[in-house]
C-alpha positions as CSV (number, residue, x, y, z in Angstrom):
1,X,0.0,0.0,0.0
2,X,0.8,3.7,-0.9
3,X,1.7,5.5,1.7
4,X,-0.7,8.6,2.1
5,X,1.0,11.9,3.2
6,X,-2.0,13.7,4.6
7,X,-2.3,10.7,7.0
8,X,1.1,10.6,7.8
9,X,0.8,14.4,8.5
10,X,-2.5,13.7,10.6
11,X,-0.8,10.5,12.9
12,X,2.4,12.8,13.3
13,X,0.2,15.8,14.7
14,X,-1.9,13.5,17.1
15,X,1.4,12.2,18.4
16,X,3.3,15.5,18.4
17,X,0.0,17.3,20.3
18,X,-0.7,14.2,22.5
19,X,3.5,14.7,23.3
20,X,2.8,18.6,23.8
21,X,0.3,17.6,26.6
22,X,2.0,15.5,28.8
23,X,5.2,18.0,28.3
24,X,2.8,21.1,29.3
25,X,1.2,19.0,32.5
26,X,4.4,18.3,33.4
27,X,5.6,21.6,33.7
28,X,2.8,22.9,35.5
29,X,3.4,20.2,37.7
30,X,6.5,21.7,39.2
31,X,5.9,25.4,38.9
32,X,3.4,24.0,41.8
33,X,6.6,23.6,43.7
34,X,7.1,26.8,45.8
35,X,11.1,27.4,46.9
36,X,11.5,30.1,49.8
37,X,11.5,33.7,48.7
38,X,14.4,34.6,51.2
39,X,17.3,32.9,52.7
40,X,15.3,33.9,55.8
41,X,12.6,32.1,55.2
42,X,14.7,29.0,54.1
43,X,14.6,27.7,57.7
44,X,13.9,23.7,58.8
45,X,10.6,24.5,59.1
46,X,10.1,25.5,55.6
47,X,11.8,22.8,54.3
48,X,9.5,20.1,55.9
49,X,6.4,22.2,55.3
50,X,7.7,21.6,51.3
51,X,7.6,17.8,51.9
52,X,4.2,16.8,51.2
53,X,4.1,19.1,48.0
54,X,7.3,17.1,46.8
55,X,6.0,13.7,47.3
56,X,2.9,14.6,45.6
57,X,5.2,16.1,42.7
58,X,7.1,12.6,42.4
59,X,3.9,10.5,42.8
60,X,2.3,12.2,40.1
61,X,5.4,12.5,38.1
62,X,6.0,8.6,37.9
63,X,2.3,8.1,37.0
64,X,2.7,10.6,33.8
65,X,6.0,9.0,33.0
66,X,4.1,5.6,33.4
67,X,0.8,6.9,31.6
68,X,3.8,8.8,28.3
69,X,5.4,5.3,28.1
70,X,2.0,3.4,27.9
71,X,1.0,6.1,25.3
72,X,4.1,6.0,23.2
73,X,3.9,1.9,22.9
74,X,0.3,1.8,22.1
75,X,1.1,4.5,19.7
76,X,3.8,3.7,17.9
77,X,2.3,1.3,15.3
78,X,-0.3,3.6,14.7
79,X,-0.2,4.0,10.9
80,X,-3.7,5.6,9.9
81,X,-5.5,8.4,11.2
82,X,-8.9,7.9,12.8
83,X,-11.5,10.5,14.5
84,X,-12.9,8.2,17.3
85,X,-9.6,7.2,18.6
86,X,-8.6,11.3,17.8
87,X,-11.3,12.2,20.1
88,X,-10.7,9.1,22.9
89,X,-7.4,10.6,22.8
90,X,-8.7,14.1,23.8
91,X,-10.8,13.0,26.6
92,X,-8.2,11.3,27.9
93,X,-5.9,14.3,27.7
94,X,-8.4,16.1,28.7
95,X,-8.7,14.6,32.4
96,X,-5.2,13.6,32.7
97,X,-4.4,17.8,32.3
98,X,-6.6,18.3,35.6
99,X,-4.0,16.1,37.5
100,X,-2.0,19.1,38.8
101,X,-4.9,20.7,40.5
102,X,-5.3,17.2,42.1
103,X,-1.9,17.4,42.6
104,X,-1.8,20.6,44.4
105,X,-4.9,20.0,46.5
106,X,-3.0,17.1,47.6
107,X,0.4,18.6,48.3
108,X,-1.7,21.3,50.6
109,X,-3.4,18.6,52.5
110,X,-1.5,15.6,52.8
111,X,-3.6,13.5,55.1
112,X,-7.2,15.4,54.0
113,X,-10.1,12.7,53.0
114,X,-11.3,15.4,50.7
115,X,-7.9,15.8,48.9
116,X,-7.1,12.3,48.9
117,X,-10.5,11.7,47.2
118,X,-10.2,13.9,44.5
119,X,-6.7,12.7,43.9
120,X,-7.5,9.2,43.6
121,X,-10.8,9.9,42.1
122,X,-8.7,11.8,39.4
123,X,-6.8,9.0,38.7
124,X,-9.2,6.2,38.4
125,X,-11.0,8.4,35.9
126,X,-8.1,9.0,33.3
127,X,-7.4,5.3,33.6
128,X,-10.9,4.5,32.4
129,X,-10.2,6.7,29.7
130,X,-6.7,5.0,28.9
131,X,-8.7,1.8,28.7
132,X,-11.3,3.7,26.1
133,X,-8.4,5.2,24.1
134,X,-7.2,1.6,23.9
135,X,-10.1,0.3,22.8
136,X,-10.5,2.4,20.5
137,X,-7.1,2.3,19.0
138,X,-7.3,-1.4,18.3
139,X,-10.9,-1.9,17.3
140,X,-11.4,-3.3,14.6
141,X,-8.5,-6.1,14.6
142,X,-6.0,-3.2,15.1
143,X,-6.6,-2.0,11.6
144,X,-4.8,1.1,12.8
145,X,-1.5,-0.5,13.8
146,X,-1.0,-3.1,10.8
147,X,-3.2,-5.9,13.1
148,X,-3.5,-7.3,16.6
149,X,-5.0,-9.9,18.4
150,X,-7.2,-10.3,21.2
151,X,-4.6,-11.8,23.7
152,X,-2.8,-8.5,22.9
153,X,-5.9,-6.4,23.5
154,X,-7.0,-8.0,26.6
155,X,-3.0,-7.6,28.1
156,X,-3.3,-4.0,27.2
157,X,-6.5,-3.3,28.9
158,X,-5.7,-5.1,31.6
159,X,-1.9,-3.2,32.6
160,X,-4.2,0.0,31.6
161,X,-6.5,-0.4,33.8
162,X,-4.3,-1.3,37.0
163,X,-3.1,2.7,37.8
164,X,-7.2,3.2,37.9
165,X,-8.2,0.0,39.8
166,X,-5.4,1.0,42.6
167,X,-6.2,4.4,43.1
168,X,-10.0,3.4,43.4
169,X,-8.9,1.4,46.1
170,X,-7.2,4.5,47.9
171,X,-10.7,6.4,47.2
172,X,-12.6,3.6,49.1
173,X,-10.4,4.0,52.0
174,X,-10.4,7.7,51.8
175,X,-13.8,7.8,51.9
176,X,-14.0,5.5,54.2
177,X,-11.6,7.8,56.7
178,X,-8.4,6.2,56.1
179,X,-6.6,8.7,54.2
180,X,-3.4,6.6,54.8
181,X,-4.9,3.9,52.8
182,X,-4.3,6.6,49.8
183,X,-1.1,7.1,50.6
184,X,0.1,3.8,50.0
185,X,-2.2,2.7,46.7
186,X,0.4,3.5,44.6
187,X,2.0,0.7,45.7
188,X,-0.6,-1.8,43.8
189,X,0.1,-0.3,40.7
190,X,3.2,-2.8,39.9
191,X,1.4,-5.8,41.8
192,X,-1.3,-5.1,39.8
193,X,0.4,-5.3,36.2
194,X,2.4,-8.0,37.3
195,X,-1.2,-9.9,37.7
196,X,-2.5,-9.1,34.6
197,X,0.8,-10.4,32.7
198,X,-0.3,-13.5,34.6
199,X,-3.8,-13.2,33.9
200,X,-2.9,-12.7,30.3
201,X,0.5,-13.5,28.9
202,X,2.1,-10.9,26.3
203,X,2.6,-12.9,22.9
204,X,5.9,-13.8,22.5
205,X,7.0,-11.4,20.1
206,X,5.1,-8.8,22.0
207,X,7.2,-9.6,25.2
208,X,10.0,-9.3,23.6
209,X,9.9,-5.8,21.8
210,X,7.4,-4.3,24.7
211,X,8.7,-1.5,27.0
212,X,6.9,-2.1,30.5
213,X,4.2,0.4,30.9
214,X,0.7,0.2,31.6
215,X,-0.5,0.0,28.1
216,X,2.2,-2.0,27.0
């Protein structure tokens, strides 16, 4: 087949925008981080006060980096444009760029049920939509990336949906007045892919090309 430039041109701007995205959340990410103004105000006391802002920082950092790796292997067969994957694709940018007001709720109330809630809640809602985007990037027998098969399908959705199923647990405990419980979710996260590679082997030739990530 011949390939066509203007959907060449259309795959390369998805990617290149979808790329722009996680850069730009990124970013805003740590211009949440606040340094001391003064070297007066750079006392012990500051310093630990920054704390809970920088762990929320590196949680959500990893998670992007998890969420741009997943992206970038689900993506980077993708040889023909298509509007219902273009517009999975913006709903799922679309919540993952109101994880740094999650963030910074977070980072201002470490141990709050209410900021814990809307963190994790957050989360489990942009890994429902990585699970659509998947979906909807391999419908069809993966007609979009040159063919896949349902053991590869069912793999994806199942590391995708592990970020989400973790963090859902952290709501329930939030909600249920164990904030801690949030706190140490993120944990699951590798447990849980580890699972679904158990619950559904990669193909060999997809095992051995994959880069780990929770779409991979």
């Amino acid at each position: 087949m011949i390939p066509d430039p203007v959907e060449d041109c259309l795959v390369h701007r998805l990617v290149f925008f979808t790329d722009s995205v996680f850069a730009i959340v990124l970013i805003i990410l740590v211009l949440e981080l606040h340094p001391p103004m003064t070297a007066a105000e750079a006392t012990f006391g500051r310093c630990v006060e920054t704390l809970p802002h920088l762990f929320a920082y590196a949680l959500s950092f990893g998670i992007v980096a998890v969420y741009w790796v997943a992206h970038l292997n689900v993506t980077r067969r993708l040889a023909r444009f298509d509007w219902p994957a273009t517009v999975a694709n913006l709903v799922f940018l679309g919540l993952l760029s109101l994880l740094p007001y999650a963030t910074a709720w977070l980072g201002a109330d470490i141990s709050g049920v209410a900021a814990w809630s809307i963190y994790s809640l957050t989360l489990t809602l942009i890994s429902a939509a990585n699970m659509a985007l998947i979906l909807a990037l391999l419908r069809g027998g993966g007609r979009l990336v040159g063919g896949v098969d349902r053991g590869e399908v069912r793999l994806r959705l199942l590391r995708s949906g592990s970020p989400g199923a973790a963090f859902l647990v952290g709501l329930a405990c939030a909600q249920s007045g164990w904030p801690m419980g949030g706190q140490i979710c993120a944990l699951l996260i590798p447990v849980l892919i580890a699972l679904a590679s158990r619950l559904a082997p990669p193909p060999e030739w997809l095992g051995s090309r994959s880069i780990t990530g929770t779409g991979s």
